[in-house]
C-alpha positions in Angstrom: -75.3 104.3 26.4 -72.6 101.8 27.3 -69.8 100.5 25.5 -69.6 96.9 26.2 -66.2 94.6 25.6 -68.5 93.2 23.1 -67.3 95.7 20.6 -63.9 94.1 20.3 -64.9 90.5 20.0 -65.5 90.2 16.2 -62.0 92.7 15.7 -60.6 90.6 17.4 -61.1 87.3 16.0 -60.3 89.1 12.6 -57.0 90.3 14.0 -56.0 86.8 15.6 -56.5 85.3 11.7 -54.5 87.8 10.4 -51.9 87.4 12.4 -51.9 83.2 12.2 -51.8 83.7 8.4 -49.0 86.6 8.4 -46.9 84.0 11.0 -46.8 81.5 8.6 -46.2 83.2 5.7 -43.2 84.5 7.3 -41.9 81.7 9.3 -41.9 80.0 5.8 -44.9 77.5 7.5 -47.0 77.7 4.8 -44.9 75.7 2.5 -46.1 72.8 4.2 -49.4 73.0 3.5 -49.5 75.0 0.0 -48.3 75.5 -3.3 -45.3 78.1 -3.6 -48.2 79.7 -6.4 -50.5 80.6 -3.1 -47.9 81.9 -1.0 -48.2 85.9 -1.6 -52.2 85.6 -1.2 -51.5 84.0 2.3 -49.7 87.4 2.7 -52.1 89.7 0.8 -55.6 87.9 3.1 -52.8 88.3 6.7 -52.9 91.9 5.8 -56.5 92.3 4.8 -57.9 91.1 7.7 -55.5 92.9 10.4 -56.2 96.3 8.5 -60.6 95.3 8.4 -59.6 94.6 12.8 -58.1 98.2 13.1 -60.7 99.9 10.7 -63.2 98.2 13.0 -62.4 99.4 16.3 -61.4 102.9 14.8 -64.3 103.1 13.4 -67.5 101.2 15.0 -70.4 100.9 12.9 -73.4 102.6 15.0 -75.1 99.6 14.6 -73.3 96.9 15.5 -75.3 96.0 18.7 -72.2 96.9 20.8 -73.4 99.6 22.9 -76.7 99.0 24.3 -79.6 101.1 26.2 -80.1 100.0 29.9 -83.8 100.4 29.4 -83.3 97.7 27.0 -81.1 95.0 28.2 -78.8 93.8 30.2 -75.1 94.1 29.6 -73.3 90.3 30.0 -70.7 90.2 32.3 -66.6 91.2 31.5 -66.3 87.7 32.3 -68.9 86.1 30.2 -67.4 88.5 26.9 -63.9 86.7 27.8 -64.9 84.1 28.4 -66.8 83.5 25.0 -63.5 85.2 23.0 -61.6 82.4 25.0 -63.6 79.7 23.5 -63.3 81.1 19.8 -59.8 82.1 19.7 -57.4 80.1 22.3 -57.8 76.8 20.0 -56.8 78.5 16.7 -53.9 79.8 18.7 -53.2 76.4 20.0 -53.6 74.8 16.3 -51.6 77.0 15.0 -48.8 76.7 17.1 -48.9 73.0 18.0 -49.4 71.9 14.6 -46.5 70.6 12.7 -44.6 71.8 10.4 -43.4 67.9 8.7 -45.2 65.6 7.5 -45.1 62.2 9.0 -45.6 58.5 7.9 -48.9 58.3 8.5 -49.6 60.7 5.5 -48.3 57.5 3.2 -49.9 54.8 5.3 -53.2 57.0 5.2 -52.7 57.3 1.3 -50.6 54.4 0.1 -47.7 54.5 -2.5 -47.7 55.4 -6.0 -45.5 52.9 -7.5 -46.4 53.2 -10.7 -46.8 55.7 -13.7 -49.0 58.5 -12.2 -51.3 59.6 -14.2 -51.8 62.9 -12.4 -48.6 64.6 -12.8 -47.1 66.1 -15.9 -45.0 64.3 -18.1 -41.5 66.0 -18.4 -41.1 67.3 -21.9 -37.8 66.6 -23.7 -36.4 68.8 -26.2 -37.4 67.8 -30.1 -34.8 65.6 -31.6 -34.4 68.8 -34.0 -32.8 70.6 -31.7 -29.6 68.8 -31.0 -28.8 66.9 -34.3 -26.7 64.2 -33.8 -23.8 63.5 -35.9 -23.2 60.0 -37.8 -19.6 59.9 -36.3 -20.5 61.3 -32.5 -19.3 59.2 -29.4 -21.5 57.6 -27.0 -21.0 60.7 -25.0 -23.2 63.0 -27.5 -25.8 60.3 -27.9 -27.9 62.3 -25.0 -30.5 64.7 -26.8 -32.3 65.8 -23.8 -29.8 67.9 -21.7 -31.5 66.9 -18.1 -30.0 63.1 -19.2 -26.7 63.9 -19.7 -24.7 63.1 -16.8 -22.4 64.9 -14.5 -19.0 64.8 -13.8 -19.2 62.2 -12.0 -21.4 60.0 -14.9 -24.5 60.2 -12.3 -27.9 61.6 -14.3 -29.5 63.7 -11.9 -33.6 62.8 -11.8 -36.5 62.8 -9.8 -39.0 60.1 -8.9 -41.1 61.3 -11.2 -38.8 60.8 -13.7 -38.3 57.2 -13.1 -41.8 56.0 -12.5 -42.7 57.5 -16.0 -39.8 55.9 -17.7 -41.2 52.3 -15.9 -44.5 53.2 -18.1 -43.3 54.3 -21.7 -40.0 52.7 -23.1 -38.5 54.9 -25.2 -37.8 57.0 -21.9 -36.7 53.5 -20.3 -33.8 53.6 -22.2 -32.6 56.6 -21.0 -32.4 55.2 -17.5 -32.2 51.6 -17.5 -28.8 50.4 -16.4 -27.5 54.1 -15.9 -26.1 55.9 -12.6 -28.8 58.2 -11.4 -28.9 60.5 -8.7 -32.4 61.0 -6.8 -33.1 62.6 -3.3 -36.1 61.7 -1.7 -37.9 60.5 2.2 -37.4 56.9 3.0 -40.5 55.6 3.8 -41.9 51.5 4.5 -44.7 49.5 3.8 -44.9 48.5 7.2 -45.5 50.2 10.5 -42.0 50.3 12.1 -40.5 53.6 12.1 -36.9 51.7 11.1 -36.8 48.4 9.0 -33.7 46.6 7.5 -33.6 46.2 4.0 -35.2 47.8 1.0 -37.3 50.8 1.3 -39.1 53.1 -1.0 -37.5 56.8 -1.6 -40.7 59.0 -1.7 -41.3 62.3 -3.0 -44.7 64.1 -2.7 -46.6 66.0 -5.8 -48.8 69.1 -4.5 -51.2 70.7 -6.9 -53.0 72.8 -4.5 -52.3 72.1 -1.1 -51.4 69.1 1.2 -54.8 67.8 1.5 -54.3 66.7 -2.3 -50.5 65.1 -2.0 -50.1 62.0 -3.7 -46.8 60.5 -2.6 -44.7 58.5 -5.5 -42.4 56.1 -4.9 -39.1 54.4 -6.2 -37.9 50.7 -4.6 -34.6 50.9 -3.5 -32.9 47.6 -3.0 -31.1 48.3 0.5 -29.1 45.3 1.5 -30.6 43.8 4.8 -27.2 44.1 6.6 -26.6 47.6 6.5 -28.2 50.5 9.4 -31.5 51.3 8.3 -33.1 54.4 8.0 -35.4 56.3 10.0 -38.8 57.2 8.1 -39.3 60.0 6.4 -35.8 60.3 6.5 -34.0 63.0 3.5 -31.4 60.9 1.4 -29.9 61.1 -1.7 -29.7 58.1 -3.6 -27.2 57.2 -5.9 -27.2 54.1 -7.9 -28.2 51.9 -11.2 -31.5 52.5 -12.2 -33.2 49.0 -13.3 -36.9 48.2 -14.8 -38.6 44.6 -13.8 -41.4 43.2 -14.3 -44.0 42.6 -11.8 -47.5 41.0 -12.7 -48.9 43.3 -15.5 -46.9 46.4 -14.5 -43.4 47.3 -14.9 -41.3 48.2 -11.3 -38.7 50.8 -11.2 -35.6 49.8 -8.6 -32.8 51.7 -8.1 -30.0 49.2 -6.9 -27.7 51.8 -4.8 -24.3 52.4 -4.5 -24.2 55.0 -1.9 -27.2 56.7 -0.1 -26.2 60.1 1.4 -27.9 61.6 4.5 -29.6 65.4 3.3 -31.4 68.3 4.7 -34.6 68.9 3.0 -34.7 70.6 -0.1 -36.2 74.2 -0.3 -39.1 72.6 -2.9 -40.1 70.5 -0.6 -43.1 68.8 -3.1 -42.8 67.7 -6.8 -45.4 69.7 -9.2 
């Protein structure tokens, strides 16, 4: 009987994807490509599939066509065995690695902008009216039911894109926004193909469900005057500025017209639910 390097091959193909998987669970990878809710069973498969590797070589199944009879056949060569390893597992190595861990603007030119109310996500839910009676004599300051609209100390509501493009759809929550300060953070991204272009942009924030291959990026208009530096795409900003609703054809637009736009790092959420 001979033991051939064939034993190894399948353990080690299991090993290398347990050991991709555990890598990006702990390099915090993963949240680029899946929801936060998947994260622990990226962990949980990592660890399965390193622990099936060692159990394997350990413990070789007599039957597993690894040692063979030279009565029989021929063993391949050590170099054929690598050789054939090298082709299965040197790409996913080089995937992994290489891939990147941002998305780019050709996500958004590959998928367009969601300008509009969409219909996808969730609508945020705002406290019954019940719950915070207001009084015949209040000021304007207690008018605000929903605590998320009641703005900070520096009279900026803090929203999200989401927020905005379903207040541009239903207007009892237009009301709430239009012609306040709001505060949004977002990725600056343009219609057209320059990385930089002078003038308005659209602040975009991506809604995951699953993973990235079912993003759908939403996005705001902000009116950036033409003489100012532009941005670079996919650029982090927060935006801060009036939030207006116009008409356009049978729809209604969101704009924020901004009165300061504040370089950011990313978020730790880096995609809307």
């Amino acid at each position: 009987m001979n033991v051939t390097p064939l034993r190894f091959f399948t353990p080690l193909a299991l090993l290398e994807w347990g050991l991709i998987l555990i890598y990006f669970f702990v390099s915090h990878r993963i949240a680029t490509f899946l929801h936060p809710h998947f994260h622990a069973l990226v962990l949980i498969s990592g660890l399965l599939l390193v622990t099936t590797a060692l159990i394997s070589v350990c413990f070789p199944h007599p039957s597993c066509g690894c040692e063979l009879d030279d009565d029989h056949h021929t063993l391949p060569s050590v170099g054929k065995v690598v050789l054939n390893i090298a082709i299965l597992l040197l790409p996913i190595s080089w995937a992994a690695m290489a891939s990147p861990d941002h998305l780019s603007v050709n996500l958004i030119r590959n998928h367009g902008l969601i300008e509009t109310s969409p219909p996808s996500c969730s609508r945020p839910a705002a406290p019954p009216s019940s719950t915070f009676p207001t009084p015949a004599h209040s000021n304007s300051k207690d008018q605000h039911q929903n605590p998320a609209l009641i703005p900070d100390k520096d009279g900026y509501i803090h929203a999200e894109v989401t927020d905005i493009l379903y207040a541009s759809a239903d207007p009892s929550m237009r009301s709430d926004y239009e012609g306040k300060k709001v505060s949004l953070i977002g990725q600056v991204a343009h219609h057209k193909e320059a990385q930089t272009e002078k003038g308005p942009f659209q602040l975009v924030r991506f809604v995951m469900v699953c993973c990235v291959a079912d993003l759908k990026p939403l996005a705001v208009l902000v009116d950036y005057p033409n003489n100012l530096k532009p941005f670079n795409a996919m650029t982090w900003v927060k935006v801060i500025g009036i939030a207006s609703f116009k008409p356009s054809g049978s729809i209604i637009m969101p704009i924020i017209k901004p009165e300061r736009i504040i370089p950011i790092e990313a978020p730790p959420d880096l995609y809307l639910n």
